[in-house]
VOVOVEX-965903 format. One record per residue (C-alpha): residue in one letter; x, y, z. Coordinates in nm, 4 decimals, m for minus. Layout:
BEGIN
@code=A	X=X	Y=Y	Z=Z .
...
//
This chain:
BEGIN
@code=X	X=14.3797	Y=8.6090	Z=10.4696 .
@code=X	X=14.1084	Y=8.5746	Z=10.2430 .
@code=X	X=13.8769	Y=8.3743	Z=10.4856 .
@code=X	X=13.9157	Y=8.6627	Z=10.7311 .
@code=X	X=13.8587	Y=8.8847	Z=10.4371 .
@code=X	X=13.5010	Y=8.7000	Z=10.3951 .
@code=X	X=13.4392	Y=8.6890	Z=10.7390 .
@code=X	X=13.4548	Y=9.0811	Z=10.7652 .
@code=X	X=13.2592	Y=9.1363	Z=10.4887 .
@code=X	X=12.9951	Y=8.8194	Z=10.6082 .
@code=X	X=12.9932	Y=9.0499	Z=10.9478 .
@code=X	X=12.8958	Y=9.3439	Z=10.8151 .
@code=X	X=12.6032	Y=9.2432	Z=10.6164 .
@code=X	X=12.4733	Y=9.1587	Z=10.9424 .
@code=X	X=12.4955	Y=9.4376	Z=11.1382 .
@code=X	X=12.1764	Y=9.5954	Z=11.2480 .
@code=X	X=12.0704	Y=9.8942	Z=11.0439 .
@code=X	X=12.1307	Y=10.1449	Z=11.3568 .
@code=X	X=12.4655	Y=10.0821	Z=11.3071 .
@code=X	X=12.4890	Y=10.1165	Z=10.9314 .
@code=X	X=12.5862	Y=10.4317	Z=10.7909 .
@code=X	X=12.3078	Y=10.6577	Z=10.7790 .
@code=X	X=12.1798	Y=10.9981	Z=10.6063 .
@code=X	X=12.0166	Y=11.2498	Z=10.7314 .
@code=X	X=11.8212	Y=11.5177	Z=10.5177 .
@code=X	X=11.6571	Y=11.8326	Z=10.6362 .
@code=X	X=11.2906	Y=11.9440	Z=10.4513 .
@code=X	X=11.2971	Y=12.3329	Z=10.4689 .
@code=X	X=11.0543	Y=12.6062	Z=10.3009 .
@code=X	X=11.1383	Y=12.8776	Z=10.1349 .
@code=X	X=11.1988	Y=13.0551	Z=10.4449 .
@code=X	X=11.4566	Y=12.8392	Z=10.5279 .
@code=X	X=11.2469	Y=12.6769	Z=10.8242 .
@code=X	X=11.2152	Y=12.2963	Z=10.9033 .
@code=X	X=10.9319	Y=12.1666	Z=10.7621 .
@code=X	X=10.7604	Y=11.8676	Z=10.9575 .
@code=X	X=10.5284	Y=11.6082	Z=10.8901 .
@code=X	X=10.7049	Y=11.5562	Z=10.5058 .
@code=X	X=10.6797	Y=11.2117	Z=10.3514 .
@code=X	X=10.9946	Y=11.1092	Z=10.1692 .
@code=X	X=11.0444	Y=10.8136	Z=9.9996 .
@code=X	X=11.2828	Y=10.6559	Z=9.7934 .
@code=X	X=11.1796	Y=10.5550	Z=9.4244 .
@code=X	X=11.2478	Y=10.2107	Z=9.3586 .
@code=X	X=11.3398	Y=10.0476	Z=9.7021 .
@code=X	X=11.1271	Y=9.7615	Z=9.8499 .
@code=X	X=11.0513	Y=9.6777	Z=10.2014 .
@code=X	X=10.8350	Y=9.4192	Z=10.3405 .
@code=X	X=10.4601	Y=9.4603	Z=10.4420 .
@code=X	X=10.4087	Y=9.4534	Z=10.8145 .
@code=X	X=10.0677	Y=9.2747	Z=10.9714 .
@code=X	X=10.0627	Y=9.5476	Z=11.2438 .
@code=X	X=9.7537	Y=9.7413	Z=11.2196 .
@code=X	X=9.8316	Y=10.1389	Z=11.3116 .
@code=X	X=9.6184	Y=10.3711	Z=11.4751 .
@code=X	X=9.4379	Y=10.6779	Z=11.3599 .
@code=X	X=9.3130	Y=10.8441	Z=11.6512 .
@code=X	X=9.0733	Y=11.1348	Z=11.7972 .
@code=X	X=9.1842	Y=11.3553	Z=12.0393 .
@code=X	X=9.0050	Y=11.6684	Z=12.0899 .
@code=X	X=8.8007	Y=11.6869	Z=11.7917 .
@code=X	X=9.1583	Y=11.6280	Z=11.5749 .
@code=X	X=9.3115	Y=11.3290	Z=11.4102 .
@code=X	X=9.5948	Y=11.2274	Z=11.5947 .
@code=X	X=9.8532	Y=11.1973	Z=11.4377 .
@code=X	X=9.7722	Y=11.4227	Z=11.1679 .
@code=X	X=9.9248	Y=11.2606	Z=10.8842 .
@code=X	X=9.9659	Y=10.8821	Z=10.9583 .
@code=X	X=10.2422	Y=10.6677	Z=10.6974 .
@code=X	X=10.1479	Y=10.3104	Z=10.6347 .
@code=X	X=10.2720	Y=10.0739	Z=10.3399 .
@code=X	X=10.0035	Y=9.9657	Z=10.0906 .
@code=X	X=9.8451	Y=9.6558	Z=10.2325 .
@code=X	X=9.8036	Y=9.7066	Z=10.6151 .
@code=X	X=9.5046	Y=9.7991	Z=10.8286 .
@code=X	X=9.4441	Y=10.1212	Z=11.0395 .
@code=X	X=9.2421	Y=10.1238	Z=11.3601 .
@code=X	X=8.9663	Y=10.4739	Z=11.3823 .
@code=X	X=8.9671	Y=10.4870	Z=11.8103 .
@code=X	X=8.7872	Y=10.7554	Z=11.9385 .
@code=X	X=8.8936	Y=10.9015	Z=12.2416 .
@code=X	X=8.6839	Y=11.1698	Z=12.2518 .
@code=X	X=8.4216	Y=11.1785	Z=12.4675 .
@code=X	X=8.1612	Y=11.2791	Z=12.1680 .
@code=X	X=8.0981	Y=11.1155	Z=11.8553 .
@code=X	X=8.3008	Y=11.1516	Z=11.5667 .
@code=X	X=8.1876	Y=10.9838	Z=11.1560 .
@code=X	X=8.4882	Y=10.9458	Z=10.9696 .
@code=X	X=8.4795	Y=10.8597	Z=10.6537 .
@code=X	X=8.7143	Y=10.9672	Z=10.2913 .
@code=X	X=8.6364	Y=10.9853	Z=9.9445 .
@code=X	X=9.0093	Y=10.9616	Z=9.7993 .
@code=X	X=9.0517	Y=10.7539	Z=9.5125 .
@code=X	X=9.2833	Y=10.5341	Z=9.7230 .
@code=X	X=9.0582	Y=10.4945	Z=9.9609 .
@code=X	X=8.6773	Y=10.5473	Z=9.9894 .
@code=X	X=8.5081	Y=10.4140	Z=10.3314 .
@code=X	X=8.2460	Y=10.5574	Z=10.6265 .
@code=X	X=8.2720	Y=10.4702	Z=10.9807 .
@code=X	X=7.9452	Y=10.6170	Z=11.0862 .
@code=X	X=7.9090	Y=10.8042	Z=11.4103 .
@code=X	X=8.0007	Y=10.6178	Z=11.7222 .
@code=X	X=8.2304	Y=10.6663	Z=12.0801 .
@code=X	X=8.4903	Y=10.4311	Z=12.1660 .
@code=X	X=8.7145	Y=10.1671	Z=11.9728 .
@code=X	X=8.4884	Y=9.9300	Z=11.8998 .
@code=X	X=8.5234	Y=10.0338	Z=11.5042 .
@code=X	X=8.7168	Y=9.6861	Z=11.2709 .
@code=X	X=9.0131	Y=9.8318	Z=11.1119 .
@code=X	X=9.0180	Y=9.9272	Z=10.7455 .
@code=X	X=9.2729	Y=9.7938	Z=10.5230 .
@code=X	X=9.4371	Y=10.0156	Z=10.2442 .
@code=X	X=9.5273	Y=9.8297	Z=9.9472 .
@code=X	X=9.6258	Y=10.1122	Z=9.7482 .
@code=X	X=9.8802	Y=10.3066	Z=9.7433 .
@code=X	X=9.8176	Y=10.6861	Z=9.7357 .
@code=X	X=9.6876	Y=10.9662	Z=9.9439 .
@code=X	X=9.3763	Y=10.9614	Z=10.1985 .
@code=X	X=9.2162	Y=11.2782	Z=10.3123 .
@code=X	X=9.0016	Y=11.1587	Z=10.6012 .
@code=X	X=8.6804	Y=11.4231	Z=10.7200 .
@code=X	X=8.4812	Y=11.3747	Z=11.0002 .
@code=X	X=8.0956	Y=11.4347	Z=10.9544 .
@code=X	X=7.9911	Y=11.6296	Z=11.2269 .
@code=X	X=8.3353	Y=11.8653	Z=11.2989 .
@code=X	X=8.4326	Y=12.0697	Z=10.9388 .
@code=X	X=8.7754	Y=12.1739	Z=11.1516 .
@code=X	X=8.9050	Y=11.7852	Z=11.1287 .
@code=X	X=9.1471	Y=11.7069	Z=10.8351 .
@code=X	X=9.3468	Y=11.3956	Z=10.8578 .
@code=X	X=9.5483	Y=11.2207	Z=10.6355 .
@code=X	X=9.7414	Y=10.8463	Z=10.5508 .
@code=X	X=9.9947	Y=10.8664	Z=10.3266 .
@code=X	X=10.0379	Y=10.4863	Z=10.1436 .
@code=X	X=10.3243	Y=10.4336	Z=10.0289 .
@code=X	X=10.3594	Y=10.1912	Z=9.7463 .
@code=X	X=10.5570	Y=9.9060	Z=9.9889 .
@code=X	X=10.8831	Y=10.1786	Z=9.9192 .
@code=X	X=11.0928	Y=10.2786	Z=10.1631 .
@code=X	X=10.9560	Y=10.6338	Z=10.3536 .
@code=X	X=11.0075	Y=10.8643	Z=10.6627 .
@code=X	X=10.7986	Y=11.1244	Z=10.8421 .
@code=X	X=11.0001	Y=11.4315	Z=10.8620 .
@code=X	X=11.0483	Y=11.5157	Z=11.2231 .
@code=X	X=10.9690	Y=11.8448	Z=11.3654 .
@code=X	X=11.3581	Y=11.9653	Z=11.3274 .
@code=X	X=11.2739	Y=11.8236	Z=10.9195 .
@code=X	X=11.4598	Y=11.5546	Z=10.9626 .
@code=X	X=11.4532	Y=11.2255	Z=10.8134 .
@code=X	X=11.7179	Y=10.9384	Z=10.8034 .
@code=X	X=11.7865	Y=10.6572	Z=10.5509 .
@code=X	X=12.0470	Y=10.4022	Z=10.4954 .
@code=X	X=12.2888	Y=10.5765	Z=10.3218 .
@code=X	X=12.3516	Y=10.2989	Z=10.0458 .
@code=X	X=11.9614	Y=10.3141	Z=9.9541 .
@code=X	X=11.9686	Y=10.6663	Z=9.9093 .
@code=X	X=11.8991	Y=10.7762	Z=9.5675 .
@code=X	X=11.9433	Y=11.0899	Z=9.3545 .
@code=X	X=11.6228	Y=11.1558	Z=9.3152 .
@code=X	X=11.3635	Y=11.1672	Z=9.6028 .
@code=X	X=11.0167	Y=11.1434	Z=9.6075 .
@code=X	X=10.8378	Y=11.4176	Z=9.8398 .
@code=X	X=10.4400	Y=11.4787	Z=9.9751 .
@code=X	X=10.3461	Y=11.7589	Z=10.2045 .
@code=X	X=9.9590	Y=11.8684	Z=10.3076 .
@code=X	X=10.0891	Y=12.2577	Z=10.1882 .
@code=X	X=10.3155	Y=12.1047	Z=9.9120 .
@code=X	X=9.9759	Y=12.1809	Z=9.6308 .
@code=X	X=9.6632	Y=12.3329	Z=9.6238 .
@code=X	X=9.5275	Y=11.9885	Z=9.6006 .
@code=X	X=9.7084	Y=11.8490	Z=9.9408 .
@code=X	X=9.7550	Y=11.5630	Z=9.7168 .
@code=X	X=10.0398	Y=11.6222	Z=9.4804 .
@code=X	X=10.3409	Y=11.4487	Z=9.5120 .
@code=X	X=10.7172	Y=11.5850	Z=9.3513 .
@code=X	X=11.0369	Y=11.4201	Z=9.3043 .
@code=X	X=11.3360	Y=11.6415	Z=9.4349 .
@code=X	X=11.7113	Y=11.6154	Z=9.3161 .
@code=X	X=11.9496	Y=11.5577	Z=9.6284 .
@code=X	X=12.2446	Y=11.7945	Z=9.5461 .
@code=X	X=12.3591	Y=12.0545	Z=9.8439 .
@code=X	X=12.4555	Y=11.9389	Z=10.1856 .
@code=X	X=12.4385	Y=12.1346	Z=10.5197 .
@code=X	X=12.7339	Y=12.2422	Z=10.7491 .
@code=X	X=12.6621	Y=11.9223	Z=10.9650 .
@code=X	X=12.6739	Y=11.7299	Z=10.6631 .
@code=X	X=12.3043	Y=11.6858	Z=10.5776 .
@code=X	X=12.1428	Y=11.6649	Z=10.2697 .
@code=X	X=11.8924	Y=11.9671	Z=10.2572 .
@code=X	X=11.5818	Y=11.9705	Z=10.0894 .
@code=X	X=11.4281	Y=12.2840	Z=10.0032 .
@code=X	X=11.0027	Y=12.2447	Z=9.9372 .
@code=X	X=10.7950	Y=12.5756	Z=9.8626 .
@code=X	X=10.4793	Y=12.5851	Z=10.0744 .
@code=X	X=10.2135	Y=12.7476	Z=9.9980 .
@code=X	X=9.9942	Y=12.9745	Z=10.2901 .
@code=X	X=9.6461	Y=12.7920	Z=10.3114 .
@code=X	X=9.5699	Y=12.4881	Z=10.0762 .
@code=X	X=9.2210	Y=12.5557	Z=10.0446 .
@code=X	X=9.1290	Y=12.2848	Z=9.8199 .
@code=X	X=9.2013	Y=11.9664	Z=10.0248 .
@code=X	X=8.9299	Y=12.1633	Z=10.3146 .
@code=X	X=8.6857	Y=12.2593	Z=10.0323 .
@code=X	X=8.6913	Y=11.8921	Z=9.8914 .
@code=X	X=8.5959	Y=11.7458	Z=10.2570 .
@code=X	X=8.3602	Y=11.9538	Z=10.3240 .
@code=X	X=8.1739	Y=11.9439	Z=10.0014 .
@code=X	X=8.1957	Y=11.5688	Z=10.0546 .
@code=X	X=8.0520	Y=11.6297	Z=10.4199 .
@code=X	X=7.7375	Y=11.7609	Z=10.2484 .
@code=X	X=7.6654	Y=11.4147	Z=10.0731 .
@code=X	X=7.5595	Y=11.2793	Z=10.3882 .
@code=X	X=7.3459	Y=11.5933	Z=10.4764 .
//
């Protein structure tokens, strides 16, 4: 009885994690809408680096995607597939680099090995704000354009660690939230006050776009 006891448990530390039991919580505002494109992550878990460089890309004169989530230690890849010219470059603390103007994805990746917040700028368009959120090799979701995200629900802690672009004036600013109210369906909801227009973060790139001018 107690092999097949051991054998269970042996079992079920080998499932996959899609068929763990898994949590779900919902970013809203204040408004009580889903908010998308929310980082969360999960003070004091660990998860292993990946070698996979990700992709930052241009698509009509935007960053696509707009915010980008990579773990402190990998590379990103600047494509442009634009038919114009496009000079990225950041001055975050996390990151500082230029890719001067150029067409095409001939560009060598750039590896982050920081953690923190980029705000990427392009030189020549003022309307294109990007950003890569590096996460300090912790586990972290994008929020999904319902708000969701979903985690493991053994790793789940009380505490939770949340960024948003409209989260601070700064664009920067991270909080820690306390899980505590669930949903009718059983989520855990997360309620973040947005402000209108961060002006700040848009300020700071384009002051920073007048360096190279």
């Amino acid at each position: 009885m107690m092999k097949l006891y051991a054998s269970l448990i042996a079992a079920c530390l080998l499932l996959p994690a899609s068929l763990m039991a898994q949590s779900e919580i919902k970013v809203i505002d204040q408004n009580g809408n889903p908010v998308s494109e929310a980082v969360i992550s999960l003070p004091g878990t660990e998860v292993s680096v990946s070698e996979q460089t990700l992709v930052m890309d241009q698509v009509n004169k935007q960053f696509l995607p707009q915010v980008l989530l990579i773990q402190q230690g990998q590379s990103v890849h600047f494509p442009n597939s634009d038919n114009i010219r496009h000079h990225v470059y950041s001055f975050s603390s996390a990151k500082p680099f230029e890719i001067k103007l150029y067409s095409g994805s001939s560009t060598d990746p750039v590896r982050f090995d920081k953690s923190g917040l980029v705000v990427l700028g392009c030189n020549i368009h003022d309307n294109m704000i990007g950003y890569i959120y590096v996460a300090d090799n912790e586990l972290a979701q994008i929020s999904n354009n319902k708000g969701l995200v979903t985690f493991n629900q053994d790793l789940l802690p009380k505490n939770v660690q949340v960024w948003h672009a409209k989260l601070s004036n700064s664009s920067s600013k991270r909080k820690l939230f306390v899980l505590e109210k669930k949903n009718t369906e059983g989520d855990w909801l997360l309620q973040i006050n947005l402000i209108a227009k961060p002006k700040s973060a848009e300020k700071k790139v384009k002051s920073f776009r007048n360096r190279f001018n």
